[in-house]
CHARMM internal coordinates of N, CA and C (Angstrom, degrees):
IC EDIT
DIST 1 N 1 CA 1.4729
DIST 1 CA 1 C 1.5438
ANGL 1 N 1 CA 1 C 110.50
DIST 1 C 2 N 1.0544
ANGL 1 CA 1 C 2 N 120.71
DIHE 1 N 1 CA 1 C 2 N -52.13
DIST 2 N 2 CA 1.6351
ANGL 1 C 2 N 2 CA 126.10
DIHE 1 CA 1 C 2 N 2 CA 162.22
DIST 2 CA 2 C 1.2733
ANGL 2 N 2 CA 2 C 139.79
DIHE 1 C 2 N 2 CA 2 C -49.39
DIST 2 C 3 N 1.5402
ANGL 2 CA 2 C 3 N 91.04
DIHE 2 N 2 CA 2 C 3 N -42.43
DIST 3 N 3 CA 1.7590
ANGL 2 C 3 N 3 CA 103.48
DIHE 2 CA 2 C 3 N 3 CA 158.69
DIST 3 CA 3 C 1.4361
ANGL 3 N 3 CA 3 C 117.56
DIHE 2 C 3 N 3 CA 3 C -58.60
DIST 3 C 4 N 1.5774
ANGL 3 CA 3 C 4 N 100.33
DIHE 3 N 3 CA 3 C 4 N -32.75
DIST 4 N 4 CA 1.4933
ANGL 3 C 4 N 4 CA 93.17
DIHE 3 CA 3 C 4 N 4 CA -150.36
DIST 4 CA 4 C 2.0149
ANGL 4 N 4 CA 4 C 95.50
DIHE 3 C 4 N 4 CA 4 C -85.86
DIST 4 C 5 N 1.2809
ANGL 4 CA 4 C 5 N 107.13
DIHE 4 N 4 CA 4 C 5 N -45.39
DIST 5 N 5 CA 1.2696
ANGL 4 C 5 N 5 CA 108.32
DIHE 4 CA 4 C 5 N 5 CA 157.99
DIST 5 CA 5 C 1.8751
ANGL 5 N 5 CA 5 C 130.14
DIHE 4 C 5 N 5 CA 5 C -31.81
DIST 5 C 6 N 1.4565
ANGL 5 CA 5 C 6 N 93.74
DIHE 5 N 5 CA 5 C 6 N -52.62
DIST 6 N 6 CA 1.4499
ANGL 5 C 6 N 6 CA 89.20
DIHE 5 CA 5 C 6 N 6 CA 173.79
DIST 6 CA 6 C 1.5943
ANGL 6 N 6 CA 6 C 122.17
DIHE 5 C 6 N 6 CA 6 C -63.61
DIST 6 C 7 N 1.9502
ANGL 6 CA 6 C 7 N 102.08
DIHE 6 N 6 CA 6 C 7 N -36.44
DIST 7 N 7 CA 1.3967
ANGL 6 C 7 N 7 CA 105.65
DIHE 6 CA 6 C 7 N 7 CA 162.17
DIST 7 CA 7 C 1.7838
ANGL 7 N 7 CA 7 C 122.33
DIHE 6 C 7 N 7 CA 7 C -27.64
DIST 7 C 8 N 1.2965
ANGL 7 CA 7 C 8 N 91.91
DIHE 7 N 7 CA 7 C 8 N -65.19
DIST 8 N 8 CA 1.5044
ANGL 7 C 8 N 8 CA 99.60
DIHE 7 CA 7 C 8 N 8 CA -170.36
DIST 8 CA 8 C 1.2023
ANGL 8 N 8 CA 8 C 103.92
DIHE 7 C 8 N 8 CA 8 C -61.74
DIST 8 C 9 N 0.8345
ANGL 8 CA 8 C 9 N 140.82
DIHE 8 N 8 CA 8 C 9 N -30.73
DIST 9 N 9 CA 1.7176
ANGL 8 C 9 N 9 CA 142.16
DIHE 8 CA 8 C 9 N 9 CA -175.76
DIST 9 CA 9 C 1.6364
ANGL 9 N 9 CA 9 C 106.10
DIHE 8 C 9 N 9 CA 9 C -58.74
DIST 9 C 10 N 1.5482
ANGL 9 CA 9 C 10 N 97.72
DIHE 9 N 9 CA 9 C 10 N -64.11
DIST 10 N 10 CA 1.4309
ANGL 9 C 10 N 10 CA 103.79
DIHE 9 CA 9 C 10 N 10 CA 163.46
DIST 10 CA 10 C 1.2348
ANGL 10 N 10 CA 10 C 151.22
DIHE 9 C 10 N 10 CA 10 C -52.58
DIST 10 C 11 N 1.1437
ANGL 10 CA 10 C 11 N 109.14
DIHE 10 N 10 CA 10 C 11 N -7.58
DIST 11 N 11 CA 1.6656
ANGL 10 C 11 N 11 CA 155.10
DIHE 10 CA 10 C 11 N 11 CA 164.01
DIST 11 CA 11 C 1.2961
ANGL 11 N 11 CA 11 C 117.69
DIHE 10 C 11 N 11 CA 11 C -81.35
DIST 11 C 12 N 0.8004
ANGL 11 CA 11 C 12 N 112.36
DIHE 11 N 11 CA 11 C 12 N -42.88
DIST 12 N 12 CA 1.6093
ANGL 11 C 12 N 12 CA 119.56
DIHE 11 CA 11 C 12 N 12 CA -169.69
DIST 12 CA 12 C 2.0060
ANGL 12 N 12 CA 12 C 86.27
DIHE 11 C 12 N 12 CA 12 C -102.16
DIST 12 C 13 N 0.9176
ANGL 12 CA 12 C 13 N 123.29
DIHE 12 N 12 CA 12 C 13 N -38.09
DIST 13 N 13 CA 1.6794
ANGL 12 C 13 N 13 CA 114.44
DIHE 12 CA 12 C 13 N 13 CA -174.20
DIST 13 CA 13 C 1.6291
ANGL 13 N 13 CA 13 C 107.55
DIHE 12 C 13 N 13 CA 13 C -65.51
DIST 13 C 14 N 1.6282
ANGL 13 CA 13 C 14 N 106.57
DIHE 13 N 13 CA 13 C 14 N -44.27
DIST 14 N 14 CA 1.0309
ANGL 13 C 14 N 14 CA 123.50
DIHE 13 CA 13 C 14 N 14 CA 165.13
DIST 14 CA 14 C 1.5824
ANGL 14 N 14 CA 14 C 116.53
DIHE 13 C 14 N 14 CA 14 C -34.07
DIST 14 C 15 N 1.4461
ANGL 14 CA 14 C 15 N 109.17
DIHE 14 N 14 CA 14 C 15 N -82.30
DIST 15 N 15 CA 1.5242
ANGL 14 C 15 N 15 CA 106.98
DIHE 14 CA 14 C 15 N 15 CA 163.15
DIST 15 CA 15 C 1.3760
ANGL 15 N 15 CA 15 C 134.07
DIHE 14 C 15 N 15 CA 15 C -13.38
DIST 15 C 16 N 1.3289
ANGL 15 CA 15 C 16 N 90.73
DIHE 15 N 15 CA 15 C 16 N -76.88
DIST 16 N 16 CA 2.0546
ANGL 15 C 16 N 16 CA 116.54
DIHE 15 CA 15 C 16 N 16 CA 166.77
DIST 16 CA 16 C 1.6123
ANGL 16 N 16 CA 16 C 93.41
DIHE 15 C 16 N 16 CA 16 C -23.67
DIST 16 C 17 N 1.2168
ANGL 16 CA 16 C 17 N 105.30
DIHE 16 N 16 CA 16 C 17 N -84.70
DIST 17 N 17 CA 1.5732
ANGL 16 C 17 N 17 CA 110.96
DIHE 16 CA 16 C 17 N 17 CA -166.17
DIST 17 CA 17 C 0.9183
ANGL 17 N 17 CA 17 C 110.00
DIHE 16 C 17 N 17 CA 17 C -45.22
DIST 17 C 18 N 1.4156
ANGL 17 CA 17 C 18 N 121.96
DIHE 17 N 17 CA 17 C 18 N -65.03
DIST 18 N 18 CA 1.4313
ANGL 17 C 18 N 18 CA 120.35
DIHE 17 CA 17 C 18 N 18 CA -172.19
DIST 18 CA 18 C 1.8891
ANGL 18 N 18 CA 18 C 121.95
DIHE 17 C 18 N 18 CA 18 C -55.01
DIST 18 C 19 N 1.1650
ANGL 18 CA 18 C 19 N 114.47
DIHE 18 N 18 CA 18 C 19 N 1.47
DIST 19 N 19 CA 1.2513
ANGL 18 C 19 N 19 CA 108.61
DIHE 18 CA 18 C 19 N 19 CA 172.51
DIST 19 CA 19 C 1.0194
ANGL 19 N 19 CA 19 C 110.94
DIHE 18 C 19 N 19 CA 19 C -102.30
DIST 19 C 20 N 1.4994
ANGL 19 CA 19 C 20 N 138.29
DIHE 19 N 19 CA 19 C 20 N -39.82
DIST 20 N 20 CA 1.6371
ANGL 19 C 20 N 20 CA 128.65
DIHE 19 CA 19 C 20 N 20 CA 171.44
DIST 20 CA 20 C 2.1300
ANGL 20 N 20 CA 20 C 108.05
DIHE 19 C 20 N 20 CA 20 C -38.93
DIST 20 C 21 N 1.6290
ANGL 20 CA 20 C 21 N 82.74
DIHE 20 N 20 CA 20 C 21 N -64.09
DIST 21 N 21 CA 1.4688
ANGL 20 C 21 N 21 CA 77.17
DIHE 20 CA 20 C 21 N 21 CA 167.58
DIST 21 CA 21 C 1.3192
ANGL 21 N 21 CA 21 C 162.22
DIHE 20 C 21 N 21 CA 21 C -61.27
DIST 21 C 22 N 1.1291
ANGL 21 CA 21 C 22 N 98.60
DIHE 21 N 21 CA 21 C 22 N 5.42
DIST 22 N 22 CA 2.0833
ANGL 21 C 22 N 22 CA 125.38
DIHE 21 CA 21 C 22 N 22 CA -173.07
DIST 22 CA 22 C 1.3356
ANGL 22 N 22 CA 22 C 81.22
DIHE 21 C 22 N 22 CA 22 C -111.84
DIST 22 C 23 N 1.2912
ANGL 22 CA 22 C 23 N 142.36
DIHE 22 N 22 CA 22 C 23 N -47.30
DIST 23 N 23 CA 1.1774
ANGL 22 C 23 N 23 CA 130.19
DIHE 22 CA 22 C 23 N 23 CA 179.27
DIST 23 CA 23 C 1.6749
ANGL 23 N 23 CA 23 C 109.79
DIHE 22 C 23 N 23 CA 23 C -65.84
DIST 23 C 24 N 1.1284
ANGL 23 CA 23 C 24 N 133.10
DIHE 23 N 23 CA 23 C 24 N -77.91
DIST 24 N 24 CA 1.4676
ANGL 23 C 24 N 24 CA 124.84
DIHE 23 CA 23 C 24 N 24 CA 172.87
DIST 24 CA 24 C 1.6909
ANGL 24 N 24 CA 24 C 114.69
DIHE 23 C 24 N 24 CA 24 C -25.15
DIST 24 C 25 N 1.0267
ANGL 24 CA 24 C 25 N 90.20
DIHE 24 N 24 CA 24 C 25 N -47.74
DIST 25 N 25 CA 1.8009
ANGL 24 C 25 N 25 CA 92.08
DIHE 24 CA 24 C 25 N 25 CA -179.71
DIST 25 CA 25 C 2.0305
ANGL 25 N 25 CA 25 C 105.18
DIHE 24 C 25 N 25 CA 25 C -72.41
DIST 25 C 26 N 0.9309
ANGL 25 CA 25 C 26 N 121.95
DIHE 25 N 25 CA 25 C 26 N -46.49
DIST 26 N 26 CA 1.2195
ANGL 25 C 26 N 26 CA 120.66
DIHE 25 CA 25 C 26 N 26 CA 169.27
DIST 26 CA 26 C 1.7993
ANGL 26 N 26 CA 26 C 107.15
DIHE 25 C 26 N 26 CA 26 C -56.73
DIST 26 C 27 N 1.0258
ANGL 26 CA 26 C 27 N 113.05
DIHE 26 N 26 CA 26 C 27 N -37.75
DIST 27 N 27 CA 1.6554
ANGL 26 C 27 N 27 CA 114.99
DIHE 26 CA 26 C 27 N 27 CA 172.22
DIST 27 CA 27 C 1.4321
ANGL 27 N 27 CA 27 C 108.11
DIHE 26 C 27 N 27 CA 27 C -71.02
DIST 27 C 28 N 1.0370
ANGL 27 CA 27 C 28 N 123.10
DIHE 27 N 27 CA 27 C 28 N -51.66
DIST 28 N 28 CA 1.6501
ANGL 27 C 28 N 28 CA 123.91
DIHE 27 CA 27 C 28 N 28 CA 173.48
DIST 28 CA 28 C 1.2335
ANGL 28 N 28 CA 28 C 113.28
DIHE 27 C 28 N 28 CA 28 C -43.19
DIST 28 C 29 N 1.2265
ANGL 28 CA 28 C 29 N 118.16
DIHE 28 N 28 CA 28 C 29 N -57.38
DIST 29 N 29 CA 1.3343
ANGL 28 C 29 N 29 CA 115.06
DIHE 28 CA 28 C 29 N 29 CA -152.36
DIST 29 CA 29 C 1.5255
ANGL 29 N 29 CA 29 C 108.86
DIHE 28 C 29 N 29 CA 29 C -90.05
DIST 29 C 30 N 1.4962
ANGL 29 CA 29 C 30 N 115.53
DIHE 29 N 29 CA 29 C 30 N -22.32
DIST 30 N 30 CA 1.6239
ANGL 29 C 30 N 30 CA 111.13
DIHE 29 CA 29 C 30 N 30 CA 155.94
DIST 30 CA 30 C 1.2238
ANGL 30 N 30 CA 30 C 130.30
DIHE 29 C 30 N 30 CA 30 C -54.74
DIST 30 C 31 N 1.6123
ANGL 30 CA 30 C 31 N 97.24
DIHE 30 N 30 CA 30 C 31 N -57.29
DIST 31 N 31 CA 2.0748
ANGL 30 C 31 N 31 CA 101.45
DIHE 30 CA 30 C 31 N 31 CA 160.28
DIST 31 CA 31 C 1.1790
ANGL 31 N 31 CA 31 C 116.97
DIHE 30 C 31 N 31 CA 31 C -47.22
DIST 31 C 32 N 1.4374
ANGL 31 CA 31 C 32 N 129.36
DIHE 31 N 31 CA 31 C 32 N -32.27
DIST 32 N 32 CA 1.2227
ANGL 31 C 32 N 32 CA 116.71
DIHE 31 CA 31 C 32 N 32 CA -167.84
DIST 32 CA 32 C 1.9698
ANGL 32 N 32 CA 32 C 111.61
DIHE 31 C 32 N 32 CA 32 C -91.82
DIST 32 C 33 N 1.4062
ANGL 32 CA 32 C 33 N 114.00
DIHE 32 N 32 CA 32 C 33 N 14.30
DIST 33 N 33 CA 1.1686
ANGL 32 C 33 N 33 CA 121.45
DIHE 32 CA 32 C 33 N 33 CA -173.66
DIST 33 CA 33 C 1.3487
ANGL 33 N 33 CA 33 C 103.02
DIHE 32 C 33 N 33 CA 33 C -122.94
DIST 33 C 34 N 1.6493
ANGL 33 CA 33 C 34 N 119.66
DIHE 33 N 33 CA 33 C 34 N -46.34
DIST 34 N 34 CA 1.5725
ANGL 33 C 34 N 34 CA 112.21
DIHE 33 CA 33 C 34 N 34 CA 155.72
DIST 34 CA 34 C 1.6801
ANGL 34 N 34 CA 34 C 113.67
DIHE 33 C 34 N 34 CA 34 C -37.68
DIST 34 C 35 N 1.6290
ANGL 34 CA 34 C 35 N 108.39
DIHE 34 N 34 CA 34 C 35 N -63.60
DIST 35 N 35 CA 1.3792
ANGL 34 C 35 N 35 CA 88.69
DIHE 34 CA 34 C 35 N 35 CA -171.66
DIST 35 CA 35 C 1.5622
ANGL 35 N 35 CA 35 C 134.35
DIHE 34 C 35 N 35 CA 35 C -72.56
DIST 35 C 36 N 1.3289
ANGL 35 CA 35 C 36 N 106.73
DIHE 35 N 35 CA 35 C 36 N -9.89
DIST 36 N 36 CA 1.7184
ANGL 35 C 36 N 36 CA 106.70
DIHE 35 CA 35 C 36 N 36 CA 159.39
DIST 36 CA 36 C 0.9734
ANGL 36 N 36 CA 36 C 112.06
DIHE 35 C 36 N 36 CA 36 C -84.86
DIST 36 C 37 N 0.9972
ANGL 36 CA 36 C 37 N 147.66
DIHE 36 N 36 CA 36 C 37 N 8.29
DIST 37 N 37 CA 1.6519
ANGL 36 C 37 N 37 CA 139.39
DIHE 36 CA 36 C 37 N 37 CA 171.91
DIST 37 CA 37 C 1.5812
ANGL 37 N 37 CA 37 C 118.27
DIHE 36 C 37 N 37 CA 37 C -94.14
DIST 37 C 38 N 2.0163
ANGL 37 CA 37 C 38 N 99.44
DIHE 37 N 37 CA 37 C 38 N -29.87
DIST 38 N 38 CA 1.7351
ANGL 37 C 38 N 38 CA 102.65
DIHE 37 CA 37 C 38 N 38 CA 172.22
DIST 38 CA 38 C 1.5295
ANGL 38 N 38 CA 38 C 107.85
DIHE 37 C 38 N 38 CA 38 C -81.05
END
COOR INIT
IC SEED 1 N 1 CA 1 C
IC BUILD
């Protein structure tokens, strides 16, 4: 029951994180196509 609780915790933290970062990387890789293109 605890494990499985902490699971979800970790899951959901997981998420959290992972969205700043899909975003930075989605920001990267646009800047990095604006600036080869000028």
């Amino acid at each position: 029951m605890i494990a499985l609780s902490e699971y979800g915790l970790l899951e959901k933290y997981m998420a959290f994180a992972l969205i700043p970062i899909l975003i930075a990387y989605q920001l990267g890789q646009y800047s990095e196509r604006k600036f080869k293109n000028e």
